[in-house]
C-alpha positions in Angstrom: -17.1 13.8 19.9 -19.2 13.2 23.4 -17.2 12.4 26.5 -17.1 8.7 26.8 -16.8 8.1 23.0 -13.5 6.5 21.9 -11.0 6.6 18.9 -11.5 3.6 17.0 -8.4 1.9 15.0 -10.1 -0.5 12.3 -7.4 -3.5 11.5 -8.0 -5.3 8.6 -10.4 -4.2 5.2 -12.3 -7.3 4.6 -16.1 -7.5 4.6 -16.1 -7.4 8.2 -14.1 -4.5 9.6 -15.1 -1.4 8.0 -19.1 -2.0 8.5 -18.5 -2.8 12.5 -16.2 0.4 11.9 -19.6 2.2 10.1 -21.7 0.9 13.4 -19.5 2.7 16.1 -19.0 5.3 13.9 -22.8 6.1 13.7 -22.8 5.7 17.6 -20.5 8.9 17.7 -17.2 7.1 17.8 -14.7 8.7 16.0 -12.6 6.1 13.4 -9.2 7.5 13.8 -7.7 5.2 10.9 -8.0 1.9 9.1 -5.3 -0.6 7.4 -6.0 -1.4 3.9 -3.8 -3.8 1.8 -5.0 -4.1 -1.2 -7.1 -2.1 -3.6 -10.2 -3.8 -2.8 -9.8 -3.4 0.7 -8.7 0.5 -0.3 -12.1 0.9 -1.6 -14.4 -0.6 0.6 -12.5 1.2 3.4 -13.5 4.4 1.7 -16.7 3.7 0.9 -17.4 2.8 4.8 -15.2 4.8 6.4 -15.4 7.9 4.0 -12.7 10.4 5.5 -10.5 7.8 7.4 -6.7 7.8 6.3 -5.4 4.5 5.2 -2.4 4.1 8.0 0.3 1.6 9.1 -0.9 -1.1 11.9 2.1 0.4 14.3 0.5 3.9 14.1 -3.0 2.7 14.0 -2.4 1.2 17.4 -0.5 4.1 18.6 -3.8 6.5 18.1 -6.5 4.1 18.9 -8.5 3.9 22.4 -9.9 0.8 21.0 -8.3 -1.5 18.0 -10.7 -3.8 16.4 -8.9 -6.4 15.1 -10.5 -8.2 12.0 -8.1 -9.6 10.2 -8.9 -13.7 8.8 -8.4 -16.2 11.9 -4.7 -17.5 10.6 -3.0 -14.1 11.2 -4.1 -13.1 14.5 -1.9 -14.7 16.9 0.7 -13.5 14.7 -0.7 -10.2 14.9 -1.0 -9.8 18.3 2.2 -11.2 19.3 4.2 -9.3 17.1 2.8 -6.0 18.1 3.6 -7.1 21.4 7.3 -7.6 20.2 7.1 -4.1 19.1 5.7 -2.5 22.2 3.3 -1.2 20.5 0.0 -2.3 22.8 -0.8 0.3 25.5 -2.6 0.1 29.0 -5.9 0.6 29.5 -6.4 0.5 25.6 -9.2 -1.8 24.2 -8.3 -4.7 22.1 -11.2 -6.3 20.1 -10.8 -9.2 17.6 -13.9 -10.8 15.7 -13.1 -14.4 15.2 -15.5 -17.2 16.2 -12.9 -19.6 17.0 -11.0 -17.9 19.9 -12.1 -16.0 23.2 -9.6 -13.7 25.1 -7.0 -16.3 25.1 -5.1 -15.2 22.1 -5.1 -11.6 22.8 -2.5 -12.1 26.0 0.0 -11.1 25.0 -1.7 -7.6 24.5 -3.0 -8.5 28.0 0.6 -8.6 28.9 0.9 -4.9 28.2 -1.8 -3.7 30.2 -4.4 -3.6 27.2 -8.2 -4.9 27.6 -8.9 -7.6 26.0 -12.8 -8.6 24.0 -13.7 -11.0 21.5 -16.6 -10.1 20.0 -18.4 -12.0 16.5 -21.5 -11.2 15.2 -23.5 -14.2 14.4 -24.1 -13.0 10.2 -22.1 -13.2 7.1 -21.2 -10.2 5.8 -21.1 -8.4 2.2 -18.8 -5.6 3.2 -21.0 -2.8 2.1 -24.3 -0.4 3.8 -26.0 -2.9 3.4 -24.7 -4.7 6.4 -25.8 -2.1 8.9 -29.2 -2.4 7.8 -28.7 -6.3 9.1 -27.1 -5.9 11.7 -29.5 -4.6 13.9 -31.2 -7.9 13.7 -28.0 -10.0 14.2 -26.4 -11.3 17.5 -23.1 -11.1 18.8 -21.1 -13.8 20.8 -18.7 -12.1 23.4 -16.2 -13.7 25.3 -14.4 -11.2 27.8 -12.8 -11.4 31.4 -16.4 -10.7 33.8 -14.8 -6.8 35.1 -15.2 -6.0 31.3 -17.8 -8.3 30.0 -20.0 -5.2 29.9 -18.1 -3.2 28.4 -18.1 -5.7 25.3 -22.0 -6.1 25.6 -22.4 -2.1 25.2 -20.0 -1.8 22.5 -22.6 -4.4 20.8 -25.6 -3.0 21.5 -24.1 0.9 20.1 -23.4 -1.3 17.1 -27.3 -2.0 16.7 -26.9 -5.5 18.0 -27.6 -8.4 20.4 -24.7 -9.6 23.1 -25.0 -13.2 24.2 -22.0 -14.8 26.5 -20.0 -17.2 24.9 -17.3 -18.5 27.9 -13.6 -19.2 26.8 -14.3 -23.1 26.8 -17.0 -22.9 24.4 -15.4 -20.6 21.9 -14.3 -23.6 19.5 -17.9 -25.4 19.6 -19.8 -22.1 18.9 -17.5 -21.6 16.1 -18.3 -24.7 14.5 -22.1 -24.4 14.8 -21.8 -21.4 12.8 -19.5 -22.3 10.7 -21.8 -25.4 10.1 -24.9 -23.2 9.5 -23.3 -21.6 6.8 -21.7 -23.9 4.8 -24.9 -26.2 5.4 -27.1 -23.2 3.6 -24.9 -22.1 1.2 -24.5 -25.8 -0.2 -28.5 -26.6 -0.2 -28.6 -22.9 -2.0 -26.4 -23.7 -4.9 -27.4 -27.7 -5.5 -31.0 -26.3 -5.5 -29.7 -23.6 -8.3 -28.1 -25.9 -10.1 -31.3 -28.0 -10.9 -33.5 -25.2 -11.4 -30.9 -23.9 -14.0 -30.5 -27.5 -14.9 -34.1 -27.5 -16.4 -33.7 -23.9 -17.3 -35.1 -21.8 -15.1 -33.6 -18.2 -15.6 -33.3 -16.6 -12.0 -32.9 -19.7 -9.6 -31.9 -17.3 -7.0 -34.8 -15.1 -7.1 -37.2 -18.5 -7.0 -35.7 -19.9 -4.3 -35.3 -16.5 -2.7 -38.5 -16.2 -0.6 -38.6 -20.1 -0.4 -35.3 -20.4 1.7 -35.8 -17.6 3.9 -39.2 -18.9 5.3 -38.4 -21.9 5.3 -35.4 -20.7 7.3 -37.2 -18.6 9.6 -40.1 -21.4 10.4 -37.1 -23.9 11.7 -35.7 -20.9 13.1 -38.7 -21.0 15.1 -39.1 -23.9 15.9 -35.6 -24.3 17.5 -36.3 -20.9 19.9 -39.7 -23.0 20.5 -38.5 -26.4 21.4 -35.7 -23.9 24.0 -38.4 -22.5 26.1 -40.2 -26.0 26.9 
């Protein structure tokens, strides 16, 4: 491993973890361990993350330089808190969680212990597999992070393929629900336009509408970034 590359500790085998795992792995950062519940999570952990043991959060933490926390957005205070019961979090060590909802806030009580906090999200939804690296290189990232580190959380997003844009603490719950808007916006046009075309028996709805959605998509895409640089 080159000097300045760190030991990553992946928390959480969801879609998300194990591919922003893959993307600082494949910028020479070693994965030193991941937590994997269930046997889903076992699997796409492996398939990621081919090599890294399966270990127990306390002893993830213990070995990690940085711990990426990406665990759903209902267990994280609990998370971070009660590794701070533990006294598990250690000083200087990175702590980085991916939720939209919340900036650095949530992660003091690792703060508390000395540890350096980042909230970083990448603005794309994920399928857990290779497939997301490919993508991610034409996503963006919102990060939130005290300003002495703010860079730090920009270079960890652009060794991950990736674009950093500053989202401040205050705005953390409004960005959260335009992209939570975006999504659930799409994904209900998506399936009501299925349904008719399967309606009046069309066989592959999904592959009609494929190119149809993401032009359309990308021409009000442009328009927006148009209308922003009047």
């Amino acid at each position: 491993m080159r000097a300045g590359r760190l030991g990553i500790g992946v928390i959480g085998a969801g879609r998300v973890g194990p591919v922003l795992g893959a993307a600082l792995a494949n910028a020479e950062h070693a994965v030193v361990g991941v937590t994997a519940v269930s046997e889903a999570g076992r699997d796409r952990a492996e398939a990621m993350l081919p090599g890294a043991p399966v270990l127990e959060t306390p002893d993830l933490v213990e070995r990690s330089e940085l711990v990426l926390l990406a665990v759903p957005d209902d267990q994280l205070a609990g998370l971070v808190q009660g590794l701070a019961d533990a006294g598990i979090w250690q000083p200087g060590q990175l702590v980085v969680h991916t939720s939209p909802d919340h900036g650095v806030g949530i992660l003091q009580p690792a703060m508390a212990a000395g540890a350096i906090p980042l909230a970083i999200h990448p603005a794309m939804a994920f399928t857990g597999t290779s497939v997301d690296l490919t993508r991610l290189r034409d996503a963006y990232c919102a990060v939130t992070a005290p300003s002495p580190v703010l860079p730090i959380a920009q270079a960890l997003v652009v060794e991950m393929g990736a674009e950093p844009f500053v989202v401040t603490e205050q705005d953390r719950p409004a960005y959260a629900d335009a992209v939570r808007a975006a999504v659930s916006f799409s994904t209900a046009i998506v399936d009501q336009s299925a349904g008719t075309l399967s309606d009046i028996g069309v066989e592959y709805p999904g592959r009609v509408l494929g190119a149809l959605v993401r032009t359309a998509v990308d021409n009000a895409l442009a328009a927006v970034d148009g209308q922003a640089t009047l």
